[in-house]
N, C-alpha and C positions, 0 to 999 in steps of 0.2 A: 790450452788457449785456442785449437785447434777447433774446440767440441763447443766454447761459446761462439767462437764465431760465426759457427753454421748456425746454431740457434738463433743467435741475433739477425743474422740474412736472411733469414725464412720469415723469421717476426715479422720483418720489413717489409717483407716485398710482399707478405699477405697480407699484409695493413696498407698497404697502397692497393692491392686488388681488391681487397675488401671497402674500402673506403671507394673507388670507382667503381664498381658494382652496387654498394647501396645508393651514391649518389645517383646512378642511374636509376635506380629503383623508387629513389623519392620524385625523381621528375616524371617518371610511367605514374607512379602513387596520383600525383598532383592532379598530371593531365586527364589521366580515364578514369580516376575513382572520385576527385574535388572539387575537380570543375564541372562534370554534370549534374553531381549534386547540386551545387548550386544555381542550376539555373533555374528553378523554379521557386528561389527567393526573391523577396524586393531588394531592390539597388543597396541600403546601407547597409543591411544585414548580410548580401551578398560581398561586399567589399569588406567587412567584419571577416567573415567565413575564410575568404580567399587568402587575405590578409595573414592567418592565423594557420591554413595550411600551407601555404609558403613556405613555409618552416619545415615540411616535411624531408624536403634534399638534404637540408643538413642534419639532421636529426637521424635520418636514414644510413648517410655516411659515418657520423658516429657512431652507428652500431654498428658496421659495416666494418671501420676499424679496428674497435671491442673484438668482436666476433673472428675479425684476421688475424689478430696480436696470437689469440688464443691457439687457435686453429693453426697460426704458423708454428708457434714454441714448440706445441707437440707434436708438429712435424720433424722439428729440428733436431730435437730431444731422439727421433724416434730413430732420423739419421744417424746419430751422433751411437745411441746402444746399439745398432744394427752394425758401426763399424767396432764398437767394440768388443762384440760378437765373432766378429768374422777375425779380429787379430788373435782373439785369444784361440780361435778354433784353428788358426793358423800355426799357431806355437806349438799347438796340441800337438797335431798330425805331422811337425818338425820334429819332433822329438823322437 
């Protein structure tokens, strides 16, 4: 029980870092790569554009999360054989 619970903490907490790091990522995205683009549109094409990268923050968080889920488990995972590693080498050398 010991060995999901790490796994599931780590999922967690890198899906919340993940998901705050891409969110950051989509609002850097928006501001310095969406909106200069668009300045040299006319107005309703420009509000079209903008309108449509908006979307970018969450979009970005989303894989941000994806991307944390992942990256956390096989953290956890990597945890969890590294301690069972270390008992059984314990036992070993009890013997």
């Amino acid at each position: 029980m010991r060995s999901v619970a790490t796994i599931l903490k780590r999922a967690t907490l890198w899906a919340f870092c993940g998901s705050a790091i891409g969110w950051i990522a989509g609002f850097v995205y928006y501001f310095l790569i969406s909106v200069p683009r668009a300045e040299g549109m006319n107005p309703m094409e420009r509000d079209t554009f903008l309108c449509a990268e908006g979307h970018a923050p969450l979009a970005f968080a989303l894989l941000g999360i994806i991307v944390g889920i992942i990256f956390g488990s096989g953290m956890g995972t990597g945890i969890v054989i590294a301690r069972r590693r270390a008992e059984r080498a314990e036992q070993t050398h009890s013997m």
